[in-house]
N, C-alpha and C positions, 0 to 999 in steps of 0.2 A: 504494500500500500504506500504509496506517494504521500509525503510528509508534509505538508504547507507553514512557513513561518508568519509568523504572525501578523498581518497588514494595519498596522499602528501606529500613530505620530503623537507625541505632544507639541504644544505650543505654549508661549511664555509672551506675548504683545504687550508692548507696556511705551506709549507714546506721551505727550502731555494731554491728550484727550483723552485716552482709554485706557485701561489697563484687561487684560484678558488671558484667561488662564483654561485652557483647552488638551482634553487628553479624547483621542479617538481610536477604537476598533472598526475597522470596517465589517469585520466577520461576526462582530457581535460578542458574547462572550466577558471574560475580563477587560479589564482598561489598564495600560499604562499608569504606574503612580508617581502622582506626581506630588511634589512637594507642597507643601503648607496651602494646602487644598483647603476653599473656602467651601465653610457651609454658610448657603444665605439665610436670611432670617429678613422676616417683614412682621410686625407691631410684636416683634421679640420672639416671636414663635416661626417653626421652620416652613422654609417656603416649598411645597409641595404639590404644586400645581401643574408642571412640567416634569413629574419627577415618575420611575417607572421600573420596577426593578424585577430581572426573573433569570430562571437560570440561564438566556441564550440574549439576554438583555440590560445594561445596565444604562437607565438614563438618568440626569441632571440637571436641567440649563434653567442659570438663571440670568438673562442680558438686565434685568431693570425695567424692561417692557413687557407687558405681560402678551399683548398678544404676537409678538415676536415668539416670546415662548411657547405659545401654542403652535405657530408654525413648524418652530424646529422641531417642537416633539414630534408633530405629522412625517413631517422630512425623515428623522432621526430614525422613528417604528417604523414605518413602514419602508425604507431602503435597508434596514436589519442591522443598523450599527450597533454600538453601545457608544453611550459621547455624555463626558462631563465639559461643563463650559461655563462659567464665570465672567461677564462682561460690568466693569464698571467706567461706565462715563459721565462726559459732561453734560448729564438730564437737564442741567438745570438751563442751559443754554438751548438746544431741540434733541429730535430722537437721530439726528443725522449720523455722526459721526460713531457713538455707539452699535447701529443699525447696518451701517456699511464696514465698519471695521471687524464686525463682527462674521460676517461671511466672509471677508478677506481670509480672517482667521482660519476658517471655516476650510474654504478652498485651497490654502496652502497646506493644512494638516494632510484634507482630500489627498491630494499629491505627493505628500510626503509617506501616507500611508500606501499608497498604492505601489509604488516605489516605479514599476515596468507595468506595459500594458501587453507584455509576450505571454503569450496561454489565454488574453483574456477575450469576453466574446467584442470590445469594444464598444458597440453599435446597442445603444438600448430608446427603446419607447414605449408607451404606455397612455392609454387615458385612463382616467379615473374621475366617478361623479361623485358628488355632494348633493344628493337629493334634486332639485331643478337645474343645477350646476353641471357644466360639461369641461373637464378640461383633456389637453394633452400636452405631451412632454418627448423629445427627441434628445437624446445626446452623445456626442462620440468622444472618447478618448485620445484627440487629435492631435493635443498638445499644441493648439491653437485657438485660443483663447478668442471667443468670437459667443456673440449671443444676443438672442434678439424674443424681445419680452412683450408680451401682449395678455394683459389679465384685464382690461377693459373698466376700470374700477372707477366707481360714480362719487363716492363720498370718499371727505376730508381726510378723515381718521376711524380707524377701524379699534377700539380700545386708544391707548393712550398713544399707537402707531399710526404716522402719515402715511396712508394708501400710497404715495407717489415712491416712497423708503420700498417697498414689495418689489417692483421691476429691477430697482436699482440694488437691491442684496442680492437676486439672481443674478444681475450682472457682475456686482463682485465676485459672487461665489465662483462664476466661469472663469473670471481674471486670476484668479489666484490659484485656482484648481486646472487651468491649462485648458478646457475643457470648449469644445463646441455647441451652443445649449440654446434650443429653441422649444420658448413654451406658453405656450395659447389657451384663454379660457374662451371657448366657444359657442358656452350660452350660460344664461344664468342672472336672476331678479337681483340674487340680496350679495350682496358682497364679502361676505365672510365666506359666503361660499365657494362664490368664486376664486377667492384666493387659496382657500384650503384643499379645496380638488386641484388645484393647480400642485401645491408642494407635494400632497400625495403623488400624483403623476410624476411629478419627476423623481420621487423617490423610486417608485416602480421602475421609472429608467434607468436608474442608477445601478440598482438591484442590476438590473437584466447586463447593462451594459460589464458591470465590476465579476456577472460570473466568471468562472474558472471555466474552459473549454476542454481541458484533459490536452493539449494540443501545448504541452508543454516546452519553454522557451522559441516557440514560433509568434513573432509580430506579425498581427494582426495589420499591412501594410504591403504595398507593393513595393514600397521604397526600404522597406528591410529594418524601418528603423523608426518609433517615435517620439517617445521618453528620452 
């Protein structure tokens, strides 16, 4: 039986805007330990809102936006990672810099954990609904950082996040994780929904794209090479 190492990154971001503290399994499972790892806490008691624990799953994230947090937990379960993450910024100014640094983060681990895209299936897509919600999600392992976001989103703020912060995390997350990523919501009234069949879907691409093809040390490329 063929042995798999571990596909895992931490991260340490620490700017004068944000500080952020990230540890990722792509495979799920245990996490990377990382050092003087915060537990959040909101009116003194633990913040457990995005939090998710089992034995093929460890989740945590606390950005300081909550519906940020709901996103990534969608992203997070449903592409089968395990991901601690810790974002503090400068809230008190908007949710920009927080929001965008945060999928930076995000997408850099991505890549760092993935290490080569040789064995993998590359090429993943998916839709996925939210009740009157239709989205879809495309993304290739290109190592070409390119992405083009369309969630159609009517209102300001979705929780204490600007709806406009949604397209622009996807785009980070592509810039940082290397990645080719097109992802459209296609129909759909209420906006929350729309945004959240959108993460599911591209976490199901994610999935599909990060399997393992048994097609070991072959790049998926004509050009023999992408990482």
């Amino acid at each position: 039986m063929t042995s798999h190492s571990s596909r895992s990154a931490i991260i340490n971001r620490d700017t004068n805007e944000t500080k952020i503290q990230l540890a990722l399994n792509l495979d799920g499972g245990e996490l990377p330990q990382l050092e003087n790892a915060e537990a959040a806490t909101v009116n003194g008691g633990q913040n457990t809102h995005a939090t998710q624990n089992s034995k093929s799953q460890q989740i945590d994230v606390d950005t300081g936006i909550g519906f940020l947090d709901h996103m990534l937990h969608a992203l997070v379960k449903h592409a089968g990672w395990s991901l601690y993450l810790r974002t503090r910024g400068d809230l008190h100014i908007d949710d920009h810099h927080s929001a965008e640094d945060t999928f930076i983060a995000l997408g850099t681990a991505f890549k760092s954990a993935l290490g080569t895209t040789a064995g993998l299936a590359r090429f993943g897509f998916a839709f996925a609904p939210l009740d009157e919600a239709l989205s879809r999600a495309v993304i290739d392992l290109s190592n070409r950082p390119y992405s083009v976001i369309n969630l159609g989103l009517r209102r300001e703020k979705l929780g204490d996040l600007s709806t406009e912060m949604l397209p622009h995390c996807l785009q980070s997350f592509a810039q940082g994780a290397g990645v080719t990523l097109h992802v459209d919501c296609e129909r759909g009234d209420n906006d929350h929904h729309r945004a959240e069949s959108a993460f599911k879907a591209l976490a199901v691409a994610i999935r599909m794209a990060t399997q393992r093809t048994g097609r070991e040390g072959e790049v998926p490329s004509t050009k023999g090479v992408l990482f």
